[in-house]
TIVO-2410 file (N, C-alpha, C; in nm, 3 decimals):
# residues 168
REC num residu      c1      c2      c3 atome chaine
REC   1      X   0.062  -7.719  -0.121     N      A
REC   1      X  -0.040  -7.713  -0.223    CA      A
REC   1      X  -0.013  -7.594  -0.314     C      A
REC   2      X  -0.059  -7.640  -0.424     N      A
REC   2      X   0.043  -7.498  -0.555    CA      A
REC   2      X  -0.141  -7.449  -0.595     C      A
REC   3      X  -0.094  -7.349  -0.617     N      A
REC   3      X  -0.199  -7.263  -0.622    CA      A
REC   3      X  -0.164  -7.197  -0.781     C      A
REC   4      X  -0.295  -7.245  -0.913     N      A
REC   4      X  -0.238  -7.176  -1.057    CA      A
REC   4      X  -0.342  -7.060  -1.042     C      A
REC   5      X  -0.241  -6.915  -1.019     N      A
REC   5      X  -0.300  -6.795  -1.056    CA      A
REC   5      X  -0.394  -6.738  -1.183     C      A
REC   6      X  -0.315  -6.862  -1.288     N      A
REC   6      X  -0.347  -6.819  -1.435    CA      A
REC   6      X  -0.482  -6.882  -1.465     C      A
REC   7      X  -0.541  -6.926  -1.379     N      A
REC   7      X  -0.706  -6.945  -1.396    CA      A
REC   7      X  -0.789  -6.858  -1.337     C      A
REC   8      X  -0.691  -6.793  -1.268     N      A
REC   8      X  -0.801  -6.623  -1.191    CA      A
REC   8      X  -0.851  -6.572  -1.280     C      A
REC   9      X  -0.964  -6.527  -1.366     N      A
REC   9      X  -0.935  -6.448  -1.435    CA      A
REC   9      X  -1.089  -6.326  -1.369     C      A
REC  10      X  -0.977  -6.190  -1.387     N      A
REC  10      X  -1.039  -6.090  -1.303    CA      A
REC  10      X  -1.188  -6.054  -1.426     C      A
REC  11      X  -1.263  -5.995  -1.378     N      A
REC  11      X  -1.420  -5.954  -1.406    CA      A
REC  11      X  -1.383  -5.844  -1.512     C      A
REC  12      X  -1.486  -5.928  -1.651     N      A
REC  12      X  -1.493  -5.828  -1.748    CA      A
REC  12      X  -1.608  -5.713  -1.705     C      A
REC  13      X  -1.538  -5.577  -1.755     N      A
REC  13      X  -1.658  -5.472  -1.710    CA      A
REC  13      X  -1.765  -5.518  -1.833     C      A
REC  14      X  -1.908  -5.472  -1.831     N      A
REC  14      X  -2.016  -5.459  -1.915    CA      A
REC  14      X  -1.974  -5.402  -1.974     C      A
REC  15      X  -2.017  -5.478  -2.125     N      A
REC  15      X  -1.948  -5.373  -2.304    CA      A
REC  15      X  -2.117  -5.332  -2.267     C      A
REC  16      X  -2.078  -5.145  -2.271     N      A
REC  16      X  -2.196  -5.091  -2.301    CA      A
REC  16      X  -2.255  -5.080  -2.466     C      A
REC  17      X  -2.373  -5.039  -2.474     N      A
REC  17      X  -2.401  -5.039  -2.641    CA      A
REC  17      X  -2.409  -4.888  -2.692     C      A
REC  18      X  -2.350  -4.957  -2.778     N      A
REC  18      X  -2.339  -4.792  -2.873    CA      A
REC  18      X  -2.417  -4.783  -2.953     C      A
REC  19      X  -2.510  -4.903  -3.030     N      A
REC  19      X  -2.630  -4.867  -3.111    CA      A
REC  19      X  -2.727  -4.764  -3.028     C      A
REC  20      X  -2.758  -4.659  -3.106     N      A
REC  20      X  -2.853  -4.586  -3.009    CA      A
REC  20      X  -2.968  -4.636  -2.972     C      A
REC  21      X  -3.053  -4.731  -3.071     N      A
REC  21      X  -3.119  -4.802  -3.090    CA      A
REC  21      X  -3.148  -4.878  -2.955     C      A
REC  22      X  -3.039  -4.935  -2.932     N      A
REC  22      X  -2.993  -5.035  -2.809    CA      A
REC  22      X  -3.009  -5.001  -2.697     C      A
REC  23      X  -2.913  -4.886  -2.677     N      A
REC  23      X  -2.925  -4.805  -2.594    CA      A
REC  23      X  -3.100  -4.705  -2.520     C      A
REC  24      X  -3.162  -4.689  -2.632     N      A
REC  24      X  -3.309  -4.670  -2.603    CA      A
REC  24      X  -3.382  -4.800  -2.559     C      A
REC  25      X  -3.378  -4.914  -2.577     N      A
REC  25      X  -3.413  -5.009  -2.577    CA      A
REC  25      X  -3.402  -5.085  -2.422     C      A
REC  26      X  -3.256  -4.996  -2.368     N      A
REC  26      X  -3.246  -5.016  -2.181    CA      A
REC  26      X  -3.243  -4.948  -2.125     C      A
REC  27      X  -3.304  -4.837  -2.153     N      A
REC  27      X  -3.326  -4.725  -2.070    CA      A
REC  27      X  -3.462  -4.676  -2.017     C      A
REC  28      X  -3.453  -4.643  -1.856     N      A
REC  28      X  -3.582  -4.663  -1.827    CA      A
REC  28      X  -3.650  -4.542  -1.843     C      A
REC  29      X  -3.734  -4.537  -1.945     N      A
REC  29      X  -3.839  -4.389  -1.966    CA      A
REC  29      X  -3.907  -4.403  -1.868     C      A
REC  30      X  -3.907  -4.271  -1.783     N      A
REC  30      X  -4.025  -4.236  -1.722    CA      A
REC  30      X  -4.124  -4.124  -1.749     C      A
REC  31      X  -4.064  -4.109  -1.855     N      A
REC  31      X  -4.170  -3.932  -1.904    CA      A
REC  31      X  -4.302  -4.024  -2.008     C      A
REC  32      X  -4.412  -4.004  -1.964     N      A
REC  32      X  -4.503  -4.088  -1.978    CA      A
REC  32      X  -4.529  -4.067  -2.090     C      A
REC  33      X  -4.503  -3.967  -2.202     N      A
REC  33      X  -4.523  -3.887  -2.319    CA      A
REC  33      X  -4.474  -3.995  -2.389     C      A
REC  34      X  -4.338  -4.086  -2.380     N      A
REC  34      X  -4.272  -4.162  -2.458    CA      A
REC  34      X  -4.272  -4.307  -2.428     C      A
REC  35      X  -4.320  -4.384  -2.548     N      A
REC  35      X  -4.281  -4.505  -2.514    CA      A
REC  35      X  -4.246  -4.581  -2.604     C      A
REC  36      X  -4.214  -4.535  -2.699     N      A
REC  36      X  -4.106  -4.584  -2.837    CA      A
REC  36      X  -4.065  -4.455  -2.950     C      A
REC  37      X  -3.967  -4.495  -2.966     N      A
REC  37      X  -3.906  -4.384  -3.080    CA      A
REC  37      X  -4.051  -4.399  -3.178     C      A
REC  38      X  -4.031  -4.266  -3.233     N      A
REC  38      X  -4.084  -4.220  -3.392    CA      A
REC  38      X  -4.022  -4.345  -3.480     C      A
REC  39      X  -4.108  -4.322  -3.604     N      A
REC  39      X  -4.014  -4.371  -3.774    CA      A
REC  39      X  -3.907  -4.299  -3.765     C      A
REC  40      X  -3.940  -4.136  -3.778     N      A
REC  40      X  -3.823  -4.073  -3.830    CA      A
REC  40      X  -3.701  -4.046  -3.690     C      A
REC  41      X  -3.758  -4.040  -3.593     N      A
REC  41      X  -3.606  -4.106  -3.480    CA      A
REC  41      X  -3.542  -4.197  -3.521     C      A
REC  42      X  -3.586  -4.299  -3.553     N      A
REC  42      X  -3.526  -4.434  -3.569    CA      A
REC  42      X  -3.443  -4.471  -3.671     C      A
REC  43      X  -3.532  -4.394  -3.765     N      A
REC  43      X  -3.485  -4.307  -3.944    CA      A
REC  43      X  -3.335  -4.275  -3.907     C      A
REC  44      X  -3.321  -4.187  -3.818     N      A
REC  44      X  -3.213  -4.076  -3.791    CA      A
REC  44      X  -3.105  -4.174  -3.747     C      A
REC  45      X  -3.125  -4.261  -3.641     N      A
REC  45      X  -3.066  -4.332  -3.530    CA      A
REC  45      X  -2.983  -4.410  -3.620     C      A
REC  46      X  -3.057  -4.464  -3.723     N      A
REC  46      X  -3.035  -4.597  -3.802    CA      A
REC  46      X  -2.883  -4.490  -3.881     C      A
REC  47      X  -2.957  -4.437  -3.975     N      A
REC  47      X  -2.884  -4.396  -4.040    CA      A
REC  47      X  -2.728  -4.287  -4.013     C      A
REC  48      X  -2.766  -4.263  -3.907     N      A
REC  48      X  -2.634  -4.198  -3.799    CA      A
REC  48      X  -2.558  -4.324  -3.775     C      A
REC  49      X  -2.576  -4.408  -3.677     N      A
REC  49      X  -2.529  -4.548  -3.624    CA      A
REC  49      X  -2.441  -4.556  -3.754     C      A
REC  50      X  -2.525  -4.678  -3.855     N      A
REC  50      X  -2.439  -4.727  -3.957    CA      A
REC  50      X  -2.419  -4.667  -4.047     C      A
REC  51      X  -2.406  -4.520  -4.109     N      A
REC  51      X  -2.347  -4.504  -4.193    CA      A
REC  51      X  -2.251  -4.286  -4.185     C      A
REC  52      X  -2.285  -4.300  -4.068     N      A
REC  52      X  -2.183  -4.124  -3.984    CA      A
REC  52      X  -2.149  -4.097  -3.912     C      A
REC  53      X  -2.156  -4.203  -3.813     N      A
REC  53      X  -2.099  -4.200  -3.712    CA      A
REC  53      X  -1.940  -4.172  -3.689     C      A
REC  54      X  -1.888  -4.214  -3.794     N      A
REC  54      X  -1.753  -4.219  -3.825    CA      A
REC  54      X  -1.686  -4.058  -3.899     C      A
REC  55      X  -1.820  -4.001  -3.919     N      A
REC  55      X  -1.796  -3.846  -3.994    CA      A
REC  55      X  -1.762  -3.732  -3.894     C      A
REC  56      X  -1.679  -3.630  -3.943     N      A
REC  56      X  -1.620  -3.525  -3.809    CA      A
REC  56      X  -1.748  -3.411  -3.838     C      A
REC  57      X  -1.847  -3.424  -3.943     N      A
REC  57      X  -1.943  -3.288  -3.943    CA      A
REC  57      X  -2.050  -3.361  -3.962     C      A
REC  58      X  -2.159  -3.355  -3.943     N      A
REC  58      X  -2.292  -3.381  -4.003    CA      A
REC  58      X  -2.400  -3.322  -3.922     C      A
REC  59      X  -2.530  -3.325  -4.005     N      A
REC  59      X  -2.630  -3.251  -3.981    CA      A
REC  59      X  -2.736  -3.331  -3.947     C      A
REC  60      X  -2.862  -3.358  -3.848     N      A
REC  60      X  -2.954  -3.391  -3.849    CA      A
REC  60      X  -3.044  -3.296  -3.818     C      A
REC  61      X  -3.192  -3.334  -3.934     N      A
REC  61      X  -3.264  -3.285  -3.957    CA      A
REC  61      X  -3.406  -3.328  -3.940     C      A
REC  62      X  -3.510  -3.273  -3.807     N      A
REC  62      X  -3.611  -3.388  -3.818    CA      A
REC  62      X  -3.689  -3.232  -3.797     C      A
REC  63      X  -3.858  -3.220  -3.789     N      A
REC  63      X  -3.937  -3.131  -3.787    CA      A
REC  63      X  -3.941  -3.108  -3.684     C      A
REC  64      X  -3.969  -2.963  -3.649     N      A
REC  64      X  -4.046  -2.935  -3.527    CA      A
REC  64      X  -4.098  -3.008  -3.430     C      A
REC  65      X  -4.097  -3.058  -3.338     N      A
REC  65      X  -4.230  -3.187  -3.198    CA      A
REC  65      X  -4.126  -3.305  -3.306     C      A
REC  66      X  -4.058  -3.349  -3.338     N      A
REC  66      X  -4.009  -3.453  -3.398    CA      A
REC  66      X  -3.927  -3.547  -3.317     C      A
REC  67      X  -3.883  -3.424  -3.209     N      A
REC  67      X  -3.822  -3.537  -3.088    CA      A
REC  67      X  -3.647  -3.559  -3.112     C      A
REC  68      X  -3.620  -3.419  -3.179     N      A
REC  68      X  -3.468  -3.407  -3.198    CA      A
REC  68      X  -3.375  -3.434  -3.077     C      A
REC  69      X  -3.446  -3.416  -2.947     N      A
REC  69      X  -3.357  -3.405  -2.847    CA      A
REC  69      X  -3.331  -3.538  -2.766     C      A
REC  70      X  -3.439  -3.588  -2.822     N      A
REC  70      X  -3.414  -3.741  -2.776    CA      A
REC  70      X  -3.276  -3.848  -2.880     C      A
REC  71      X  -3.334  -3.791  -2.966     N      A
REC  71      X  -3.231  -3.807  -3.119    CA      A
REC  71      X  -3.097  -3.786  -3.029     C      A
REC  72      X  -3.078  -3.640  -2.994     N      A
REC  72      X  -2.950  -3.646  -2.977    CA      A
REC  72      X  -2.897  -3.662  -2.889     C      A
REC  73      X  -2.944  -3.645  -2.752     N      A
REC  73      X  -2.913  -3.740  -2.627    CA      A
REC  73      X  -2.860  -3.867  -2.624     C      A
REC  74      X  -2.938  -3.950  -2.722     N      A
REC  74      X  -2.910  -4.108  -2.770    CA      A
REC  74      X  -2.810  -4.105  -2.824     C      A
REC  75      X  -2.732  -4.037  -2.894     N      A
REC  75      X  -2.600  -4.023  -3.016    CA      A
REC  75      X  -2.482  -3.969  -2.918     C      A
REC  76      X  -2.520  -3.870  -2.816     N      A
REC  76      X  -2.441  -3.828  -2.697    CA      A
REC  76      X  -2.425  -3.948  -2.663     C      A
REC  77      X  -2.474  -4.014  -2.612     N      A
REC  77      X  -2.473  -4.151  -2.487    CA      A
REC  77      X  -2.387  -4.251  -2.579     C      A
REC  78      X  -2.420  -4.265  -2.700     N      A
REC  78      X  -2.364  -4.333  -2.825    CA      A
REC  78      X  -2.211  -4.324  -2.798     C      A
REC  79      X  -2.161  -4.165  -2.824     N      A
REC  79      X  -2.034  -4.187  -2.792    CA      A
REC  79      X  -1.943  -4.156  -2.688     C      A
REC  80      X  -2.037  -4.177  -2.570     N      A
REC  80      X  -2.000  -4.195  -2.434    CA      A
REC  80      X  -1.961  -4.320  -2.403     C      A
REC  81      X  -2.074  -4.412  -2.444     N      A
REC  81      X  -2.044  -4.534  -2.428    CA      A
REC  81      X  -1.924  -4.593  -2.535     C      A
REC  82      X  -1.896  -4.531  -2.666     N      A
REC  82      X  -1.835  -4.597  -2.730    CA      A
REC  82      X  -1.635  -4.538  -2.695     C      A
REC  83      X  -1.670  -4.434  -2.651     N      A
REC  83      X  -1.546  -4.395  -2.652    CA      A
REC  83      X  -1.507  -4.348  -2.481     C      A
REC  84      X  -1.569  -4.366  -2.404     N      A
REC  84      X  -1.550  -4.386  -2.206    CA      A
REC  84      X  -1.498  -4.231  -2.213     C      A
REC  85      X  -1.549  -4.129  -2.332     N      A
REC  85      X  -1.499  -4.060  -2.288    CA      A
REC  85      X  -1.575  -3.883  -2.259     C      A
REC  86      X  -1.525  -3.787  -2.266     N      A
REC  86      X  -1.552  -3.651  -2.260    CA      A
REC  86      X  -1.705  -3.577  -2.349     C      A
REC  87      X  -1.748  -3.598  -2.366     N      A
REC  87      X  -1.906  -3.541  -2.487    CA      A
REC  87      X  -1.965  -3.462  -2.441     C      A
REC  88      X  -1.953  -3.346  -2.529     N      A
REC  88      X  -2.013  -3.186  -2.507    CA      A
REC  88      X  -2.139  -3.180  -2.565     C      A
REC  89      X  -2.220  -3.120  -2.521     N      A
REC  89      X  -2.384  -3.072  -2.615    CA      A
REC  89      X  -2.409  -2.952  -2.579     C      A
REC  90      X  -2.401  -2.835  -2.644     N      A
REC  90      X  -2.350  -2.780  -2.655    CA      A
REC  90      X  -2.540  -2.679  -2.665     C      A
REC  91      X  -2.602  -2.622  -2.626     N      A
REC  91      X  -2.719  -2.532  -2.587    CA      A
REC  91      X  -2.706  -2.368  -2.606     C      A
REC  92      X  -2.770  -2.319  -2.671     N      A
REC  92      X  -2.775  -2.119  -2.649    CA      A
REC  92      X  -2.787  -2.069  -2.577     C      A
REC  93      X  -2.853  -2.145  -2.429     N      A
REC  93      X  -2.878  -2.047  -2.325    CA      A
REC  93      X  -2.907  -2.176  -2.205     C      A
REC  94      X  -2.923  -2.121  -2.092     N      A
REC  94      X  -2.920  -2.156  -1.976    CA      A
REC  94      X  -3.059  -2.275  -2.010     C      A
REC  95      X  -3.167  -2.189  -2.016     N      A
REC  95      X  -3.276  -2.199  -2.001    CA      A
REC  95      X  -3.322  -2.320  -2.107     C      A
REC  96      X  -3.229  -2.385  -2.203     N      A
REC  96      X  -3.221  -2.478  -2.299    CA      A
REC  96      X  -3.108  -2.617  -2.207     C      A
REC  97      X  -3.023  -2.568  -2.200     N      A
REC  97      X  -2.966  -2.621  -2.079    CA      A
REC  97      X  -3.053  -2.705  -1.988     C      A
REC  98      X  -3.081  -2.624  -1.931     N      A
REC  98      X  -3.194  -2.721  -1.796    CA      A
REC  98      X  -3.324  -2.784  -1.853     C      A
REC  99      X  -3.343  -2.721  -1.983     N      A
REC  99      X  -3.496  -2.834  -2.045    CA      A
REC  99      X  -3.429  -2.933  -2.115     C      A
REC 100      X  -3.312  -2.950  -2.170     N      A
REC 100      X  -3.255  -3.058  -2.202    CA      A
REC 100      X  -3.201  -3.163  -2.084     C      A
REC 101      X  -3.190  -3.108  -1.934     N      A
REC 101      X  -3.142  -3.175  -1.876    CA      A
REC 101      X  -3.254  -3.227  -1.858     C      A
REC 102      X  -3.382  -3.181  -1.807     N      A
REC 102      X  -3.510  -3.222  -1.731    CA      A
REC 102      X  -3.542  -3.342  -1.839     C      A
REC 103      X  -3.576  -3.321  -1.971     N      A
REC 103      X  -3.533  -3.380  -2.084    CA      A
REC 103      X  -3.466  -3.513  -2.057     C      A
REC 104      X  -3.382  -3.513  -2.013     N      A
REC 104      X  -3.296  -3.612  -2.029    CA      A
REC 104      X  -3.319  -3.717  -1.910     C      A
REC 105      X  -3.354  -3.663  -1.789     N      A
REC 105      X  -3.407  -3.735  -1.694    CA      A
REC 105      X  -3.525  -3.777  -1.705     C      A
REC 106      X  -3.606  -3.721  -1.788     N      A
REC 106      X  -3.708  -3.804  -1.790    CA      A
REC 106      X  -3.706  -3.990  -1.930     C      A
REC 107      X  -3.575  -3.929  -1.963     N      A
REC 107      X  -3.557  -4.045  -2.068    CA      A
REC 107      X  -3.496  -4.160  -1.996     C      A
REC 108      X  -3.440  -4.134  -1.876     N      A
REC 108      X  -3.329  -4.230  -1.821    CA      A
REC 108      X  -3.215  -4.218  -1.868     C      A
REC 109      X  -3.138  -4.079  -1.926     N      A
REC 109      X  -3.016  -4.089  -1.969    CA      A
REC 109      X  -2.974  -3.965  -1.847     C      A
REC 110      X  -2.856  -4.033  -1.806     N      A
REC 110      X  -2.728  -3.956  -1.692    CA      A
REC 110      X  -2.736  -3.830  -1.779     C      A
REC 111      X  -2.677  -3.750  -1.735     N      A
REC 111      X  -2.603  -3.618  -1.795    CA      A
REC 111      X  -2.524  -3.555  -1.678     C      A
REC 112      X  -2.470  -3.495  -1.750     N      A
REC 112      X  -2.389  -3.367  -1.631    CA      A
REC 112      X  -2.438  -3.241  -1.717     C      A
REC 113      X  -2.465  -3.120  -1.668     N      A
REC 113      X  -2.444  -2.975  -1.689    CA      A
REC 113      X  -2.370  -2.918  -1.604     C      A
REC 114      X  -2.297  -2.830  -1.721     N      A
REC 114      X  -2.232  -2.677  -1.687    CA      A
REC 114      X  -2.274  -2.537  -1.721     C      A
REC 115      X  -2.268  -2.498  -1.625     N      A
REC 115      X  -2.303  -2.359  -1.656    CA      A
REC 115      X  -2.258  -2.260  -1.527     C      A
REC 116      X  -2.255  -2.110  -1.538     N      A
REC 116      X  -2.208  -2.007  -1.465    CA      A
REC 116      X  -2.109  -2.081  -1.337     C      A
REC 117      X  -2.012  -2.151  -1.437     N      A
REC 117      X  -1.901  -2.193  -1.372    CA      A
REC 117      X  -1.909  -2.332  -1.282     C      A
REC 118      X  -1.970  -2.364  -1.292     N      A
REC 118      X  -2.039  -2.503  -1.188    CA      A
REC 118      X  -2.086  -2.604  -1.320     C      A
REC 119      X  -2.050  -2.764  -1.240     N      A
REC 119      X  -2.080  -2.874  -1.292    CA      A
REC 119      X  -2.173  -2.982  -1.167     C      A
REC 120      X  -2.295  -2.967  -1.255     N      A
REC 120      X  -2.391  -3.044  -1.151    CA      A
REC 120      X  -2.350  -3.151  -1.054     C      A
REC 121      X  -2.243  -3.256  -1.149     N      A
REC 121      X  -2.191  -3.404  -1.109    CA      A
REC 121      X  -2.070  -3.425  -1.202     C      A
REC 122      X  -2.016  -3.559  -1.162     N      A
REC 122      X  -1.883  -3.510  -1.224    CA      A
REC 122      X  -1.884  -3.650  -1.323     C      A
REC 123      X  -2.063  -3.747  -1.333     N      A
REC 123      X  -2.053  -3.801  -1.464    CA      A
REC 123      X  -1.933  -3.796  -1.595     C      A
REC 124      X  -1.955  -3.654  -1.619     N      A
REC 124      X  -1.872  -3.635  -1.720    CA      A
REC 124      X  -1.702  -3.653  -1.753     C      A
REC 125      X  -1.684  -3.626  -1.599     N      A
REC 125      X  -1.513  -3.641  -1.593    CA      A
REC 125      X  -1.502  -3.770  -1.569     C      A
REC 126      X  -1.606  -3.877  -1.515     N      A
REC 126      X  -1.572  -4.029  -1.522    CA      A
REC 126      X  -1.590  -4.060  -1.626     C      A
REC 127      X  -1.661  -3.969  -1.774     N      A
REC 127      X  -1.618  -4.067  -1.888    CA      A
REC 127      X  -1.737  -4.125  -1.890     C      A
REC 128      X  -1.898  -4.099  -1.819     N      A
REC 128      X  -1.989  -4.193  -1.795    CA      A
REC 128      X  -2.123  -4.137  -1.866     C      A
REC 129      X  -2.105  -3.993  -1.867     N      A
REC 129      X  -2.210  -3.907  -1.937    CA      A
REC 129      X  -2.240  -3.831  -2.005     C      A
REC 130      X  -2.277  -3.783  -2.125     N      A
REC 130      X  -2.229  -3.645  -2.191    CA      A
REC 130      X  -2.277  -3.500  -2.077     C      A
REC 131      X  -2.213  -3.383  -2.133     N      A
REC 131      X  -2.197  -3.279  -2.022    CA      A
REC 131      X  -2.274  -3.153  -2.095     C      A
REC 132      X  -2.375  -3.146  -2.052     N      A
REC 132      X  -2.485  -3.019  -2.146    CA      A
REC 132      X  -2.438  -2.902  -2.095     C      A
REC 133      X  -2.395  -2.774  -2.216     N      A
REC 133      X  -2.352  -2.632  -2.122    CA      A
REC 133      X  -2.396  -2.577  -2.252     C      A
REC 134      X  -2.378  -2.435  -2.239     N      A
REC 134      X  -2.400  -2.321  -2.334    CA      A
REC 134      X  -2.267  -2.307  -2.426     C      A
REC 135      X  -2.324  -2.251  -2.551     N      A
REC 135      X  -2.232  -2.191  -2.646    CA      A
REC 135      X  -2.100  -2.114  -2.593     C      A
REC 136      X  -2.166  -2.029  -2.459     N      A
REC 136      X  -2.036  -1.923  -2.460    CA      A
REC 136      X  -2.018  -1.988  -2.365     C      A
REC 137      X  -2.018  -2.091  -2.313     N      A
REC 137      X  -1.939  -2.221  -2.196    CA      A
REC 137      X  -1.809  -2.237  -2.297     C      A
REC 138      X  -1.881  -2.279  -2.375     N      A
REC 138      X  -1.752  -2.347  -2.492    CA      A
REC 138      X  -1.704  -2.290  -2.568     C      A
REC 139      X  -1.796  -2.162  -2.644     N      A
REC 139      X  -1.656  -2.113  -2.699    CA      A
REC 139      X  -1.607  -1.971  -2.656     C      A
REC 140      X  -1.526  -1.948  -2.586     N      A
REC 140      X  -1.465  -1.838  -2.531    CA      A
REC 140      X  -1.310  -1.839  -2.505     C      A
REC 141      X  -1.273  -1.766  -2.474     N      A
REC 141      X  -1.078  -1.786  -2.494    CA      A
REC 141      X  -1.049  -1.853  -2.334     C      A
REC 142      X  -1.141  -1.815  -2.220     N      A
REC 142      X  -1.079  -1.922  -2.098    CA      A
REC 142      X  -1.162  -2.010  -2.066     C      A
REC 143      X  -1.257  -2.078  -2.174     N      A
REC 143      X  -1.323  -2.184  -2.164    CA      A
REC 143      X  -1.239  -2.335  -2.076     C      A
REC 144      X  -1.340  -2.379  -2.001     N      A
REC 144      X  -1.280  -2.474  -1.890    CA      A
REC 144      X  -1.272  -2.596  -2.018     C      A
REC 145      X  -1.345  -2.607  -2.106     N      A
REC 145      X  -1.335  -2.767  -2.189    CA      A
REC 145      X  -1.215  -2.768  -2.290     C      A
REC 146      X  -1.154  -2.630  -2.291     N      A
REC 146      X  -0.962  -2.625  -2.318    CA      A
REC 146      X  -0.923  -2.711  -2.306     C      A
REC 147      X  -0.908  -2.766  -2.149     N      A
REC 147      X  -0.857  -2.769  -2.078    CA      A
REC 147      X  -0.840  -2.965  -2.092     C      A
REC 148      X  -0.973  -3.024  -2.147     N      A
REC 148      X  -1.061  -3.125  -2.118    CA      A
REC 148      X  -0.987  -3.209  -2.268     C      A
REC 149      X  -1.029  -3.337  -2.270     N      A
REC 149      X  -0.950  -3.434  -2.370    CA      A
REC 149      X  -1.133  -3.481  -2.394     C      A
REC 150      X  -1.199  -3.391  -2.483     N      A
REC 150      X  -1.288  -3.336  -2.554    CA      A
REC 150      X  -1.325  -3.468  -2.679     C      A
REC 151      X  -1.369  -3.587  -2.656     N      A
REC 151      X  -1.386  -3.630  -2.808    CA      A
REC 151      X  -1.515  -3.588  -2.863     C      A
REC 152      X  -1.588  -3.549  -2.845     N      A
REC 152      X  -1.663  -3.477  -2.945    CA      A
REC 152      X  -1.789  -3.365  -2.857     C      A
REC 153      X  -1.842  -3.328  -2.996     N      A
REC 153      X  -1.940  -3.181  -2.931    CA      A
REC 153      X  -2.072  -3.232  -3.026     C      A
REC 154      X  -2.196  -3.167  -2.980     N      A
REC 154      X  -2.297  -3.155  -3.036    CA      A
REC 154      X  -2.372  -3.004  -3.043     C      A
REC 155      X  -2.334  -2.988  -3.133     N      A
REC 155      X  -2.430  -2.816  -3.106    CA      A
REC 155      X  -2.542  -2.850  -3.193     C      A
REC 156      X  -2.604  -2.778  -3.075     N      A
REC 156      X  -2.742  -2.689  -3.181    CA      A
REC 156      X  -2.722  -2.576  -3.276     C      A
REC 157      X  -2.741  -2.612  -3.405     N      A
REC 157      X  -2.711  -2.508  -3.496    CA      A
REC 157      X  -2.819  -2.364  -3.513     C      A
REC 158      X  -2.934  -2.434  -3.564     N      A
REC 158      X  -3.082  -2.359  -3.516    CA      A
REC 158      X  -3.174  -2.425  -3.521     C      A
REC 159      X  -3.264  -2.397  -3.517     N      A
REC 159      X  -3.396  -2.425  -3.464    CA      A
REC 159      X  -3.391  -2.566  -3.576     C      A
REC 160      X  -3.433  -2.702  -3.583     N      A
REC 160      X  -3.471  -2.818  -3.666    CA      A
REC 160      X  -3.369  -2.850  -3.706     C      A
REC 161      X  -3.200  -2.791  -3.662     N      A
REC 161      X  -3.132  -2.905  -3.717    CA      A
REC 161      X  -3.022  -2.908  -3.601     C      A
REC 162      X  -2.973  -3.005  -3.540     N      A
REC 162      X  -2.873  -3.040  -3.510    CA      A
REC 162      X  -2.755  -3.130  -3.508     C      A
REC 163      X  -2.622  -3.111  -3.516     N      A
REC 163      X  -2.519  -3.154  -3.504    CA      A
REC 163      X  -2.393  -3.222  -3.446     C      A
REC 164      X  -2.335  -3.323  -3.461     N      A
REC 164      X  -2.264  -3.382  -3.428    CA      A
REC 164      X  -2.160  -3.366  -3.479     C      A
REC 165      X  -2.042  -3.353  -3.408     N      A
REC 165      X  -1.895  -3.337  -3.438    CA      A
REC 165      X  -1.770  -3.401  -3.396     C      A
REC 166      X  -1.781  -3.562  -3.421     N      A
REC 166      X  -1.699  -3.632  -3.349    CA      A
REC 166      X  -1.554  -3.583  -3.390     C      A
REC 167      X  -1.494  -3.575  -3.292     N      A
REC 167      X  -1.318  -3.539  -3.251    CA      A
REC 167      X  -1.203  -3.675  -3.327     C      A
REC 168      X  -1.170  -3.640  -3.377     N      A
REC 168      X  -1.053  -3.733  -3.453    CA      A
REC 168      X  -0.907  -3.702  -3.416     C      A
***
């Protein structure tokens, strides 16, 4: 009995979504505060998605309580999912660090943090999560993300605006 191999066909992985949109849309919130984006999140989301995503600098700008960090968590995850790969977010201090992480767990989005030399989980090196650390994590002359095949960073610039810097 002949056996045709060429009808095996092995298991497509899940195409994750890169609309952030989308991506909010399957993720399970548990922080009771939230249960749908803002206008102006969505504002942001929309207009990041289809028309900058593709840019190596840009700025987003939403007010104060506006919910920037959800903004950019979603755009992290964006090009986690779109590119399986490395995504920095990039914090001033420790103490921003861990409210973005707490932050982030309460949205249903993975993360990894780094900080004082330690990485919570290693999400990040599977390519599965963006990796929250401090400024002088990243920029210093024996910085560990040297080291790392880095496609992009998000810093906080100051206070109401932050940034995305996809890697080309």
């Amino acid at each position: 009995m002949k056996f045709d191999f060429g009808k095996v066909k092995s298991k497509k992985k899940d195409s994750l979504p890169v609309d952030p949109i989308k991506i909010f849309q399957k993720i399970q919130v548990t922080d009771p505060n939230i249960n749908d984006l803002w206008l102006a999140q969505g504002d942001a989301l929309r207009e990041w998605h289809n028309n900058c995503r593709h840019l190596n600098d840009i700025g987003i700008v939403l007010n104060t309580g506006a919910g920037k960090t959800l903004v950019g968590l979603l755009i992290a995850k964006s090009l986690v999912n779109e590119t399986r790969g490395q995504i920095l977010y990039a914090c001033s201090s420790i103490q921003l660090v861990e409210q973005t992480k707490e932050k982030a767990e309460g949205y249903g989005i993975d993360v990894t943090t780094y900080f004082k030399r330690n990485y919570n989980n290693d999400y990040f090196h599977r390519g599965e999560a963006p990796c929250i650390t401090t400024y002088q994590a990243l920029f210093n002359g024996y910085s560990v993300f040297f080291r790392e095949d880095i496609k992009a960073v998000r810093v906080i610039v100051k206070s109401g605006v932050r940034r995305i810097i996809p890697k080309h």
